[in-house]
Each structure stands twice: as structure tokens, then as C-alpha cells.
N, C-alpha and C positions, 0 to 999 in steps of 0.2 A: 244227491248231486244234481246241479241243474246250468244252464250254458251263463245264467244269470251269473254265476258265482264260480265258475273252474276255469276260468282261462289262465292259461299257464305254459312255459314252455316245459315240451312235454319230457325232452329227456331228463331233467332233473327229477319230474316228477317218479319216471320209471325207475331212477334212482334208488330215489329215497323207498320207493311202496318196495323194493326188494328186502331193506334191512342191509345187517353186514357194516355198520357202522360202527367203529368203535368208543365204549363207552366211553365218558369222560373221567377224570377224578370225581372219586365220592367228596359232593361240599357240605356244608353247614347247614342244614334244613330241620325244622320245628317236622318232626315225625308224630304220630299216635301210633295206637297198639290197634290194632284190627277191628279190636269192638269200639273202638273212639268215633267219635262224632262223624268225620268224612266218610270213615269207611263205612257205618252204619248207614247216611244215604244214598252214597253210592250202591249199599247193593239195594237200597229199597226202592231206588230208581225202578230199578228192571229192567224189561223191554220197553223202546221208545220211539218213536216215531219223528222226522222231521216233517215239518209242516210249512215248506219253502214257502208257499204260493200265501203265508197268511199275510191278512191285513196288516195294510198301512199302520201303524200307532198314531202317527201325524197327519193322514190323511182321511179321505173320504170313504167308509165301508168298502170292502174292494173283490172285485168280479169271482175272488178267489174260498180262500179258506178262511172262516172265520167261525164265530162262537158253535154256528149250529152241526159242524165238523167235529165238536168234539165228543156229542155224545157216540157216534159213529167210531170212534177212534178207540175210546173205552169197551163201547160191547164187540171189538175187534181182539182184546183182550192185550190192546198197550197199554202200559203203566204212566208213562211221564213223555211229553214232547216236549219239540227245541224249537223256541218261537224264535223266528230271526228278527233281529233292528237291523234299519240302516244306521250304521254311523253318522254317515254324512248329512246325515238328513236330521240326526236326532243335535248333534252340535251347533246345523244352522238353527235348528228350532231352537236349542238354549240362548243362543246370542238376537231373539226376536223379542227378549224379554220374557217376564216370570208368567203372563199368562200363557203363550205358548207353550212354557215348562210346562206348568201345571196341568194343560189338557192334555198336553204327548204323556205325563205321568199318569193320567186318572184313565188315560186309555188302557196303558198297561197293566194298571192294577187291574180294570177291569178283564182285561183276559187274561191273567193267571187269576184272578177269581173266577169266572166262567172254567178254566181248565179244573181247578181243583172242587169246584159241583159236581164234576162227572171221576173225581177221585184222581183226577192226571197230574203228577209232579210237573213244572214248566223250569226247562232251563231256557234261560233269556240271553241270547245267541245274539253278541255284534258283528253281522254278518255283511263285510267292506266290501265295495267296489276295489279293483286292479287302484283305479283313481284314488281312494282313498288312501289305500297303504303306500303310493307314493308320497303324498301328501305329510302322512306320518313319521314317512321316512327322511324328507328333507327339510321338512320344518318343525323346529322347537314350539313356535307357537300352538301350531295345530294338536302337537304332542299334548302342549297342556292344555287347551281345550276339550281334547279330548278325555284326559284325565277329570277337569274338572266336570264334564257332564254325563263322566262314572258317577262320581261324587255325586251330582244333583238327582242322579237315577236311584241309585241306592238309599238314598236318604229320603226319597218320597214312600218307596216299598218295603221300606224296614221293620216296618210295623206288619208286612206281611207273613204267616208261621213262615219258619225259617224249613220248617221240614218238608213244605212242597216246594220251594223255590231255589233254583243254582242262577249262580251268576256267572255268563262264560265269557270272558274278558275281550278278546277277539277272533274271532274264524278266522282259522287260517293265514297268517299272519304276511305269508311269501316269502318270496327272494328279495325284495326290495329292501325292506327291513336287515335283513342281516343280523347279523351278532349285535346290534341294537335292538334289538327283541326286549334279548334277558332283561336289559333295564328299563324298557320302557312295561314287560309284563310285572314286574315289582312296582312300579310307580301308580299301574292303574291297579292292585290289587290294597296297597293301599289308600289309594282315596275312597275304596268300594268298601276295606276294612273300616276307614274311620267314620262311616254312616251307617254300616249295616254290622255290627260285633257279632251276632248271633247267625249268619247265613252263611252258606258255604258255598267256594269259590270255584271257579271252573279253569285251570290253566291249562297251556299246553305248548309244544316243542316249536320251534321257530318253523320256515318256509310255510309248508304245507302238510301238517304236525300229523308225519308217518310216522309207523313204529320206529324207523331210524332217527327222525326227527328229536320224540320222546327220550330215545336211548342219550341225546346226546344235549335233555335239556339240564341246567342247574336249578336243581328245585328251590322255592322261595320258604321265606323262615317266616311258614305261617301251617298251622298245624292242620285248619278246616278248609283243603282244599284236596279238589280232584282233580288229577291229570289226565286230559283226553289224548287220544291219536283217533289218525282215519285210516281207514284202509281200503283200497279198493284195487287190489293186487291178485290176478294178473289185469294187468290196462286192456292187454290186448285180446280180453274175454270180456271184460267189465266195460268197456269202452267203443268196441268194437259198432262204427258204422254210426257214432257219435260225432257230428257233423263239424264241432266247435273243437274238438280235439282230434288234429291231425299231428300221425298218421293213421292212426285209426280210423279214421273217419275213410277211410280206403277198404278198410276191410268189412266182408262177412260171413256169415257162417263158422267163425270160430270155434271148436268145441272145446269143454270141460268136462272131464281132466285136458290139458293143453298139453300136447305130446313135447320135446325139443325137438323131434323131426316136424312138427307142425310149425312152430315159431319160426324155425333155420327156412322153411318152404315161404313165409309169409317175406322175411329178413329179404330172401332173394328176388322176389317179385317188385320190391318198395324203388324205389329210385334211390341212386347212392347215398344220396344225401341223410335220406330219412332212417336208414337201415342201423346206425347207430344205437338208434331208439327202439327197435323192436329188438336188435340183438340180446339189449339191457335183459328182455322179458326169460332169456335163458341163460341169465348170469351163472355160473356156479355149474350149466352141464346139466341144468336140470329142467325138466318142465313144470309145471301147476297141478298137483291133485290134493284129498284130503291133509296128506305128509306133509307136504310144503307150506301150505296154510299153517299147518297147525304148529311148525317149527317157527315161522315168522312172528306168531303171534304169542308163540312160550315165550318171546325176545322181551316181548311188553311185560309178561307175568313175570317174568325174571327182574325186571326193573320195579318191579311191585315190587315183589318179597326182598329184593335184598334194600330197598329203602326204606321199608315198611309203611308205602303210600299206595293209597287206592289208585287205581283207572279206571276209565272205561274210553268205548270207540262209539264217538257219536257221529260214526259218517260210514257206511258200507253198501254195498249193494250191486248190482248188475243191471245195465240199459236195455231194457226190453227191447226198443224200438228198430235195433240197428244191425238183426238178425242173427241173434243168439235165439237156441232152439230151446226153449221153453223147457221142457226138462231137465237141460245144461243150466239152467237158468236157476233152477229151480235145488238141481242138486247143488249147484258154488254158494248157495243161500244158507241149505242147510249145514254143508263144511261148515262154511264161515259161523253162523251159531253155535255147531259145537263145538269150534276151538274156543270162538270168545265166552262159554261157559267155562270153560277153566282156565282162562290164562285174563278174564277182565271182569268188575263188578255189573257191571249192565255193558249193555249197546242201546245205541238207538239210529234204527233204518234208514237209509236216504233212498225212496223218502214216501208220501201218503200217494202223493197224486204225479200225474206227468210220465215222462219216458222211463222212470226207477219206479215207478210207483205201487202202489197197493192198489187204486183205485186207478181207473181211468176212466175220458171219455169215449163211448160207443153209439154211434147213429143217437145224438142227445143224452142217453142215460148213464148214468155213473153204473159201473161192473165192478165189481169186487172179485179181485182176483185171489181166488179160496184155495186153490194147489199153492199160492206164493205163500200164504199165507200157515198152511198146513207145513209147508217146509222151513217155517220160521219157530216150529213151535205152539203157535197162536190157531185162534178162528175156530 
């Protein structure tokens, strides 16, 4: 999670990351049987990492993450990362002409071929500005532009093995979009089907694709694909002192397990206005420990098994920077792993570097943080 990419308003988000949504009617969907193609890569994904800060495809080498990142990510002992695109960036470069296609394409095959040398599956993450998903939202054009430069992406990478690479249609999709999601996530699923027959697909629930979200998407009648959700619930642990998400960005010192006398003490300090949204975080009379996670996220594996469609949660984690106690931090990591061991086929981290990170910078040098890392499982 990074300020790049979560702005949102915030009470819906506390919404949705509770769950408590109810399902929709079971519709029409091309299901497999558990050893079928999707769920076979889904679990061979793993553990995964996001790799926000990677380079540009369309631009110039960038200050951040790139190819020499990945052997570091392997002997940290993740399986597969989530490279992000910009949208907006990759549709102006389709309409600049086919040379421009062509190098934003040979970029990116070259880094999912860098990623899979060091043995890393890459999901290939359309990861939008706020700006873009308005854009999506209120113009048919852009809709099919974008569609069509799925189309031009998948059709350069198709020839890449289908067993390291996911295609994830879009990050996060928002409020904007609405119940125009469903159609426009069918429309770019096929144009990515009819270039790429052999790869498998990354969908997911509209807004900002919580477990509720999930609960309440209508699955597409296409058999090779995987349904992701995020989760980063409770906010006001996970978020806490996070500067771009207010009200949190008020608080610190948070602890996990997060009491309901702790939340109701936060509620009452907020200014009236804000108190809404923190109330959210004790819906139901309850507070945050291993119990609650792990009920939230049975919500997901239940939306599994009775459709008999894979998941997994390619967004999790806790904001070091904003005065969660490191331990606290440390123990919501490991919860959140063992629920998502039984109720999802993989996860993958948010994120490598930065204020969630595994890595960060210290007086110049990169620190590998080895207790985050121990409590994930890994390292």
C-alpha cells in the first residue's frame, strides 16, 4: 500500500475491509475442479511480494526497483511479485504509435523474464491513478482504449510460459466505476482472452476489492481465472499515523489485538465529523484479534468453496512509519498469514520497500527487516 495509489474516501473503505456484506445470487460462471489450471497457479504462486516503486515500462531506468531487486526478493524466500503498470501511461503510449507499443512491450517481457531467472512468478498489475478510474468511468472511449491496449499487451507476452505470468486487469477499481465494473471487467478479460488462450487471468470485486467487495462480485464465464481481494483491516492499526489517510493520520500508538474500549477512546477524541469512520472499526461490538481476522477472511474461503474458484489477497500489511509498535506489527502479520493459509491460495505483501515494507532505507543503506520477515513465514 503506498499514498501513490490509496487515496480514498475513507469511510467506505472501513466499510467494506469489515465484511458483512451480503452475498449476491449464485450466477452463471465457467467453474474448474480444485486441480484445474487456475487453482493449480494460484497455489503455486505462494508468497508474494509487491514491488510498488518498480520501473517505469515506458520510461527511463527509475531511481527505484528494478531487475537487480529481484534476486534479493527470491533469496528472501518469495515466490512471485506484482509488477505494477500505469494505465494511463501505457494507452498514451499505444496511441503514439506501434513503435512506442513495441518498446513499452519488450520492456515488459524483459521483466518478467528477469523475474522468472530468479524463479519469481510476475503478476502484471494495472495499477490506475484516482484520475484514471474517473476517466474509465465517464468515457466510453477511454473504456475501449483501454480495452484495446489489454488487447495489444497480451498479444505481445503470449508467447511468454503461461505458468509464470498472471494478468490482473485492474487495481482497485473504486467508487467511481460502480456497478459498471462487472462490464467493463468482462470486456477487458476478453480482449486479454482473445490474445493470450493459454494465461490465466487476475479478476476482482469492484470499489476497492475487500473481502466484501469479493462477496458481492459476479464471477465471469471464464474457467482460468483468479479472484483477488485486499485486506488491510483493522485501518485504524494498519493505517494509523498514515498521513494521506485521514483520520488516521491523527492517530498513534495503536495496539494489536485493538480492544473495543480502545476504538470507542480513539471515536471519542476524533472531531464529530470524523468519528463515524473510526466507529466503523467496532462494528458488530467487537474489536481486532487473531478471531476476527480470521472470521473475515473464512468470508473469502467460503466464496471459494462454494463457487469452486480460487483466491488469493494481493494487498495486506501494516504502516510501520506511523507508530505501530513493532511487535504489534509484527504479531497482525503473522495473524493475517495464518488466516490467509486457510481461507486463500497465496497472498502477496504490500509491499518490498517504503513505510509497509520489508526493506527500507537507513542513514544510506537498505536494512532488511528479519523479525517482519520471520513473522511472515519467510527469511
Amino acid at each position: 500500500m503506498a499514498r501513490l495509489v490509496r487515496r480514498r474516501g475513507m469511510l467506505g473503505t472501513v466499510v467494506c475491509a469489515a465484511g458483512g456484506a451480503t452475498p449476491p445470487p449464485r450466477s452463471a460462471h465457467a467453474a474448474e475442479p480444485p486441480g484445474g489450471t487456475a487453482w493449480r497457479r494460484a497455489r503455486q504462486l505462494g508468497p508474494g511480494v509487491n514491488l510498488s516503486l518498480w520501473q517505469d515500462p515506458l520510461g527511463a531506468p527509475a531511481a527505484g526497483e528494478g531487475h537487480g531487486t529481484l534476486a534479493e526478493v527470491a533469496a528472501l524466500g518469495f515466490r512471485h511479485v506484482r509488477l505494477p503498470v500505469d494505465p494511463a501511461a501505457a494507452v498514451a503510449g499505444m496511441r503514439q504509435g506501434p513503435d512506442v507499443a513495441r518498446r513499452m512491450a519488450e520492456r515488459l517481457a524483459d521483466d518478467i523474464a528477469a523475474a522468472r531467472r530468479h524463479g519469481l512468478a510476475a503478476i502484471l498489475d494495472m495499477h490506475p491513478s484516482d484520475a484514471f478510474r474517473q476517466r474509465l468511468a465517464s468515457d466510453p472511449g477511454e473504456r475501449r482504449r483501454f480495452a484495446g491496449t489489454w488487447a495489444v499487451i497480451a498479444r505481445a507476452l503470449s508467447g511468454l510460459d503461461p505458468e509464470g505470468l498472471v494478468f490482473e486487469l485492474l487495481n482497485e477499481p473504486g467508487e467511481a466505476l460502480g456497478p459498471s465494473w462487472h462490464g467493463l471487467q468482462a470486456e477487458l478479460a476478453r480482449a486479454v482472452r482473445g490474445e493470450a488462450p493459454e494465461h490465466t487471468i487476475l479478476a476482482a470485486g469492484a470499489n476497492f476489492s475487500t473481502v466484501a467487495d469479493l462477496r458481492r462480485l459476479a464471477p465471469l464465464p471464464d474457467a482460468n481465472l483468479i479472484y483477488s481481494f485486499h485486506c488491510y483491516a483493522p485501518m485504524l492499526f494498519t493505517h494509523q499515523g498514515a498521513d494521506w489517510a485521514p483520520p488516521f493520520a491523527r492517530v498513534s500508538g495503536v495496539p494489536y489485538p485493538l480492544s473495543l474500549r480502545h476504538i470507542r477512546a480513539v471515536e471519542a477524541a476524533m472531531p464529530p465529523e470524523e468519528r463515524p469512520v473510526i466507529a466503523e472499526e467496532g462494528r458488530g461490538g467487537h474489536g481486532w484479534d487473531a478471531a476476527r481476522l480470521e472470521a473475515l477472511l473464512a468470508q473469502a474461503g467460503a466464496w471459494s468453496r462454494q463457487r469452486g474458484l480460487p483466491v488469493i489477497c494481493t494487498e495486506f500489511g501494516a504502516f510501520r512509519d506511523g507508530g505501530a509498535d513493532p511487535a504489534d506489527r509484527r504479531r497482525y502479520l503473522a495473524d493475517m498469514r495464518s488466516a490467509l493459509a486457510r481461507h486463500a491460495q497465496a497472498w502477496t505483501l504490500w509491499d518490498y520497500s517504503g513505510g509497509f515494507g520489508v526493506v527500507r532505507e537507513e542513514r544510506g543503506s537498505r536494512q532488511i527487516d528479519r523479525p517482519m520477515l520471520r513473522a511472515l513465514g519467510l527469511g
